[in-house]
VMD Tcl script that draws the C-alpha trace (Angstrom):
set ca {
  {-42.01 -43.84 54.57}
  {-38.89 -41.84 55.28}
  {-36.90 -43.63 52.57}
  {-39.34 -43.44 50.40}
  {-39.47 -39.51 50.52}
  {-35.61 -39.38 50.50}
  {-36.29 -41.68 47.24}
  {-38.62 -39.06 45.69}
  {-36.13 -36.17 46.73}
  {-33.18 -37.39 45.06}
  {-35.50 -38.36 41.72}
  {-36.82 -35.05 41.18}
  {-33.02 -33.53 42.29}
  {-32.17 -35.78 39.33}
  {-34.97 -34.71 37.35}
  {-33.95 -31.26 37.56}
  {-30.22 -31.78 37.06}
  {-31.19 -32.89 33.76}
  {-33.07 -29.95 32.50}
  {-30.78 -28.05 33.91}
  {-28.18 -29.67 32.06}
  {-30.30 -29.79 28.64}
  {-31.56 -25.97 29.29}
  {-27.31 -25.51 29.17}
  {-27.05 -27.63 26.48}
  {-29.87 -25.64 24.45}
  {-28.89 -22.72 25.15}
  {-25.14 -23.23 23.92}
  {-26.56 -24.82 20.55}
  {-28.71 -21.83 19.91}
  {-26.01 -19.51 20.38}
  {-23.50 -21.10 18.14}
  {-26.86 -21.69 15.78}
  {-27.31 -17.69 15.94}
  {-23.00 -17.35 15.28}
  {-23.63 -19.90 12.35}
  {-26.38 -17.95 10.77}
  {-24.67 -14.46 11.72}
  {-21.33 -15.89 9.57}
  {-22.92 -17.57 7.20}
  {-24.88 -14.18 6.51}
  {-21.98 -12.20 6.86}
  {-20.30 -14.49 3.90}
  {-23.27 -14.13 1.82}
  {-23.07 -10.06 2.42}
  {-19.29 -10.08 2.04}
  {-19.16 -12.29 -1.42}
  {-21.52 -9.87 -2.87}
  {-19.79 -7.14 -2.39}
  {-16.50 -8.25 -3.45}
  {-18.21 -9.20 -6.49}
  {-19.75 -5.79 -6.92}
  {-15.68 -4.43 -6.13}
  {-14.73 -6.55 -8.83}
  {-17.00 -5.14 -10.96}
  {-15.63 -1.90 -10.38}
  {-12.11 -3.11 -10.85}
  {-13.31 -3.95 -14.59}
  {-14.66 -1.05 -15.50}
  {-12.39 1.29 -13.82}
  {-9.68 -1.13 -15.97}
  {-11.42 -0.76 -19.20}
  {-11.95 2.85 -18.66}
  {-8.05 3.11 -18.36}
  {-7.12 1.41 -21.02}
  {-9.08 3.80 -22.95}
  {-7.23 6.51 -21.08}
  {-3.86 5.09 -21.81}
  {-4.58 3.90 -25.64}
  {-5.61 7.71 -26.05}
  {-2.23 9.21 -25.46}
  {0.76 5.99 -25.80}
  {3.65 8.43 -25.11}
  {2.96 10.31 -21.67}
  {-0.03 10.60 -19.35}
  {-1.18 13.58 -18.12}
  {-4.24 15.12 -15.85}
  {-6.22 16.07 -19.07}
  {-8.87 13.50 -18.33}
  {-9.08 14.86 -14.46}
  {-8.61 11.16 -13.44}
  {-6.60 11.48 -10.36}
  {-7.61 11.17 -7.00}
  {-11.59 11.81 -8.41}
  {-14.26 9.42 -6.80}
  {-16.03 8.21 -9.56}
  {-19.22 6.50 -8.57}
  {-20.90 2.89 -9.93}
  {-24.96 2.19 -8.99}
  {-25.22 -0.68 -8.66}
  {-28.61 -2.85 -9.26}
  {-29.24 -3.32 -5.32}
  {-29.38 0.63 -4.55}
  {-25.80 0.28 -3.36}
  {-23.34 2.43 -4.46}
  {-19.52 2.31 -5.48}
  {-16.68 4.25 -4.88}
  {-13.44 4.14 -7.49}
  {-10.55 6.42 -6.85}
  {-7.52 5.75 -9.37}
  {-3.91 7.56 -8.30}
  {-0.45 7.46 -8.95}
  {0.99 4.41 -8.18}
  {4.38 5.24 -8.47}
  {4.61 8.74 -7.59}
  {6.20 7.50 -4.01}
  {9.49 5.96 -2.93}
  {9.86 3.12 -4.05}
  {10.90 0.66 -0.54}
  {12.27 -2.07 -2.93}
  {14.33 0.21 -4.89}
  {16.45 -0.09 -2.00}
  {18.00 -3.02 -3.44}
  {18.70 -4.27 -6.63}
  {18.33 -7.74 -8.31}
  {22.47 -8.82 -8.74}
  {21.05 -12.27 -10.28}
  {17.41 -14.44 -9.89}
  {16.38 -13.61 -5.76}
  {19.34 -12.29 -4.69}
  {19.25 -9.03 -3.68}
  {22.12 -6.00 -2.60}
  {21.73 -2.73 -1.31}
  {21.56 -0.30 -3.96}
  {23.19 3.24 -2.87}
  {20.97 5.60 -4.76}
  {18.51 4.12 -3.56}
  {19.26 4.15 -0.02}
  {20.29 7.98 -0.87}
  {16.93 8.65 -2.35}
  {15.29 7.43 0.59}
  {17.94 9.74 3.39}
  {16.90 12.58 1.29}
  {13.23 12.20 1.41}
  {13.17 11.68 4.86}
  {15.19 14.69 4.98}
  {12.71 16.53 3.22}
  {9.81 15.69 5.33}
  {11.93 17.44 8.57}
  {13.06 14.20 9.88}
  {16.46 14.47 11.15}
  {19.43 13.10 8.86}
  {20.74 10.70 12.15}
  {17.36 9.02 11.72}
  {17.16 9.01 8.21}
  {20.20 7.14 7.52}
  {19.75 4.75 10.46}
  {16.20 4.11 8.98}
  {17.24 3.75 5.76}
  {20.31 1.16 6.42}
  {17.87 -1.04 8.63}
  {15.27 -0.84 5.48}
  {18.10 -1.86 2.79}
  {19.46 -4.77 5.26}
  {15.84 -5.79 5.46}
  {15.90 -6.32 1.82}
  {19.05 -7.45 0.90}
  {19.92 -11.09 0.92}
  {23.37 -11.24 2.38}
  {23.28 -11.29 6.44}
  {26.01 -8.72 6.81}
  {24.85 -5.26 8.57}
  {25.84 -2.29 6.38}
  {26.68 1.08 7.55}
  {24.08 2.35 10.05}
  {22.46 -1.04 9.06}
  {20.19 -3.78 10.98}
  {20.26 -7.59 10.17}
  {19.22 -10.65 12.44}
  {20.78 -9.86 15.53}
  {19.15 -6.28 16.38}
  {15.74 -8.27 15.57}
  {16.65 -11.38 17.55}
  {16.20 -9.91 20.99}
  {13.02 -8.44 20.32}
  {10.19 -9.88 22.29}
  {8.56 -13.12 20.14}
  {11.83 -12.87 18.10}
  {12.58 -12.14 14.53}
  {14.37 -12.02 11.53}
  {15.30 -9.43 8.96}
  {12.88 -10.52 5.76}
  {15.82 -11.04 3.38}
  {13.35 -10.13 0.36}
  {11.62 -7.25 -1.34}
  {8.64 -5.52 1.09}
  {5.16 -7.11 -0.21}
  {3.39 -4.27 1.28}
  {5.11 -1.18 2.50}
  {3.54 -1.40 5.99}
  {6.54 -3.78 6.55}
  {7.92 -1.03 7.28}
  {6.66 -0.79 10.55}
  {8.84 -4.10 11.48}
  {12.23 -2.32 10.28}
  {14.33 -1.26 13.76}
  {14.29 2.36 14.61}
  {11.17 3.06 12.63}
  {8.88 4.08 15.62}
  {4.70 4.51 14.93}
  {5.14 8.48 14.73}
  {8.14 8.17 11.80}
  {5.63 5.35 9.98}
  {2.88 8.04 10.42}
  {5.38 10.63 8.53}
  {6.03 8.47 5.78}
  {3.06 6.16 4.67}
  {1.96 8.77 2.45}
  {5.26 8.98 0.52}
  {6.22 5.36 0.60}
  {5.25 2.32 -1.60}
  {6.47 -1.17 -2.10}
  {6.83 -2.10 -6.17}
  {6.67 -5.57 -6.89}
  {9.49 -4.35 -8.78}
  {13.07 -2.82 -7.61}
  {13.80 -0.20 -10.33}
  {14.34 3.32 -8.79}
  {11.19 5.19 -7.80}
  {9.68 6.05 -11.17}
  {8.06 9.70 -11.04}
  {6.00 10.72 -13.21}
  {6.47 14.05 -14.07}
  {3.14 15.06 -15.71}
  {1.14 13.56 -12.86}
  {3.38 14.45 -9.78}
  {1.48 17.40 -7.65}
  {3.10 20.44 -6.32}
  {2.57 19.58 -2.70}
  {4.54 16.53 -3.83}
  {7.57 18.04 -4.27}
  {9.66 16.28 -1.52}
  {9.72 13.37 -4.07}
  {11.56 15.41 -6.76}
  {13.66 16.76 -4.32}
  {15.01 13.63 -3.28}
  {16.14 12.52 -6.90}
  {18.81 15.27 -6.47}
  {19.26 17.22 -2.89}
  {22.12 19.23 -3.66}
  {20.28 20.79 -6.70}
  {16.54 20.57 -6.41}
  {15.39 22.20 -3.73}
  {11.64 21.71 -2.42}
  {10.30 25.37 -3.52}
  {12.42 24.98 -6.80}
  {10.14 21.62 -6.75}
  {6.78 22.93 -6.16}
  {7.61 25.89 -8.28}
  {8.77 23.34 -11.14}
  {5.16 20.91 -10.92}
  {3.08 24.67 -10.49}
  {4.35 25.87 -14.35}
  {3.99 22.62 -15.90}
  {2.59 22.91 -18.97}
  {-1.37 22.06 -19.29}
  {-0.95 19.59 -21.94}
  {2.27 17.79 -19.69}
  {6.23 17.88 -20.51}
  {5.42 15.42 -23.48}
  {9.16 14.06 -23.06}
  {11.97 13.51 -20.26}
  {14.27 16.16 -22.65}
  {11.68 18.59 -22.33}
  {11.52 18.72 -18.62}
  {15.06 18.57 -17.70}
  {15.24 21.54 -20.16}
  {12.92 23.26 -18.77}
  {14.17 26.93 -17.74}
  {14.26 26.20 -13.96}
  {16.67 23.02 -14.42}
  {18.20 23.49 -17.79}
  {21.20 24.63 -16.03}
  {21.04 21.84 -13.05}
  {24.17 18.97 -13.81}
  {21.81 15.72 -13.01}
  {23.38 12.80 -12.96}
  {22.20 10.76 -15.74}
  {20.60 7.40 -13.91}
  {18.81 9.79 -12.23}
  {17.58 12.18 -15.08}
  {16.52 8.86 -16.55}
  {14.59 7.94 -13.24}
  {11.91 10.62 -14.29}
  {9.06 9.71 -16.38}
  {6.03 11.64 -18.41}
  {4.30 7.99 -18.66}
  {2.86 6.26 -15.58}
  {3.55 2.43 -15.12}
  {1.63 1.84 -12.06}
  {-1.75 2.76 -10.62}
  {-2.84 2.76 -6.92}
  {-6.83 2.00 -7.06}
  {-9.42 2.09 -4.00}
  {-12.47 1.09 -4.35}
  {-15.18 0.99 -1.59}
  {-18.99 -0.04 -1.13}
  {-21.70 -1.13 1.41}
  {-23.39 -4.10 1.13}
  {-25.98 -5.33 4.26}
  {-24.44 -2.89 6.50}
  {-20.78 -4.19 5.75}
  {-18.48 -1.75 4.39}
  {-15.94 -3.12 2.35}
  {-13.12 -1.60 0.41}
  {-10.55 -3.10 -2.00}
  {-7.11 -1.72 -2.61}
  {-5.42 -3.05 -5.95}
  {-2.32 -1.96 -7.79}
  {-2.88 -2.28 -11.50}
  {0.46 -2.62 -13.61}
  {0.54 -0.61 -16.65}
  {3.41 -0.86 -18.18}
  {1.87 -3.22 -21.17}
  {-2.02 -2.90 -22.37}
  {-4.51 -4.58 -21.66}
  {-3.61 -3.37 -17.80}
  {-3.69 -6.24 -15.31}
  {-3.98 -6.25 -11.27}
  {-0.56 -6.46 -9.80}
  {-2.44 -7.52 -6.14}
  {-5.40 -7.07 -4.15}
  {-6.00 -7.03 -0.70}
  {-9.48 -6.15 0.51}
  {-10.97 -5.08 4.02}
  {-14.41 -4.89 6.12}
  {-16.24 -2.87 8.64}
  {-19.33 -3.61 9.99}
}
mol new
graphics top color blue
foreach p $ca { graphics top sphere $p radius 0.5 }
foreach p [lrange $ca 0 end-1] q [lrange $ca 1 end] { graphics top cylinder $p $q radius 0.2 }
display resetview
């Protein structure tokens, strides 16, 4: 009779292993079940609203292409275009957000270099100048500046040889995970961040100021567009000669209508008598070639915003890149 209990005991033991097992085994398949659904819900919400982005992108396109086809030789504030949300209903209830800017009314990382034949790349000293004399501007010390500003040509540049005040390989080498200098133009100017001696505080300073071109012609500023509390960029086209209230006092008596040519502004009474070099006079524009574009909505409690740079330098405009991003 004994065994016979101890037979029982170790059945239902068994018994109960097993649904413990299969309880575990439920459980874990309803969770990743609830994860599947959860993703595959979150790729339904986020599709949408990339589509709903892109149609933004297309109308905010269309809309400057109008803008541009208005006025072919300059562009100016008339049409109060810059930096203003302009808002998209959309047939959901959602809403979108389109803010158009600039796009080349910032230093220009990749004019740190210029093209000496197909992908190879040297360290172009205006440039590198340009970018000492920003930094300058913004009250970060000159030490700094042309430290930073070696490491971010060296970067760039194809050749493996450190330049003045430069970084290549070796200063990334001993970095923890390792590293190399890129040995290419900046995709994205937060590859910044990766250049030695640029700390998280000096990246702070300068994102606002900085950009990364798919292109390595000098910064091109656009005169007509460029905002007083911008001035630092002017200023750094010529240091010796423009300082930053001559600048802001320049951009605050532009005319409404803009400069309508390069002649006109460098003529201007403030720097008629100024002895710019004449690569950099040239630098300066009255027509913008690139435009920085955000857009942003919310879709099934996902926020999701698109960033695009849209090349204008021929008509019909096209996207340049895109990167988008999500919040839940």
């Amino acid at each position: 009779m004994i065994g016979k209990r101890n037979e029982r005991g170790m059945a239902l033991l068994t018994v109960l292993l097993l649904v413990s097992v299969m309880a575990v085994i439920a459980a874990t398949a309803l969770d990743r079940l609830t994860l599947a659904t959860r993703l595959a819900g979150n790729a339904v919400t986020l599709g949408q609203a990339r589509a709903w982005l892109g149609t933004a992108e297309l109308l905010t396109t269309t809309r400057l292409d109008d803008m541009l086809a208005a006025n072919l030789s300059q562009t100016t504030l008339d049409a109060s275009w810059l930096g203003q949300p302009r808002t998209i209903a959309l047939p959901d209830g959602a809403v979108v957000t389109a803010t158009l800017t600039d796009g080349g009314n910032c230093f220009n990382l990749n004019s740190l270099v210029s093209e000496k034949q197909p992908g190879v790349y040297g360290t172009r000293a205006t440039g590198v100048a340009q970018f000492i004399a920003l930094m300058e501007a913004l009250g970060i010390g000159q030490g700094v500046a042309v430290n930073v500003a070696g490491a971010a040509a060296d970067w760039i540049d194809s050749d493996d040889v450190a330049g003045p005040s430069g970084a290549e390989d070796a200063a990334y080498a001993g970095r923890e995970g390792g590293g190399l200098a890129a040995s290419r133009p900046m995709a994205d100017k937060s590859e910044l961040r990766g250049v030695a001696g640029v700390t998280p505080k000096l990246y702070a300073t300068l994102e606002p100021w900085i950009c990364a071109l798919p292109v390595t012609d000098l910064s091109p500023i656009n005169v007509n567009t460029l905002l007083p509390a911008q001035a630092p960029l002017l200023t750094m086209l010529a240091p010796d000669q423009i300082s930053p209230g001559l600048a802001r006092a320049q951009l605050s008596s532009r005319p409404a209508g803009g400069y309508g040519s390069v002649y006109r502004f460098w003529n201007s009474p403030m720097l008629a008598r100024l002895d710019i070099p004449r690569g950099v006079a040239a630098q300066v524009q009255v027509k913008t070639d690139w435009f920085d574009l955000d857009a942003r909505v919310g879709s099934g409690g996902l926020d999701v915003s698109e960033q695009a740079l849209v090349d204008a330098r021929k008509q019909p405009v096209m996207i340049a890149r895109r990167q988008w991003t999500s919040v839940r």
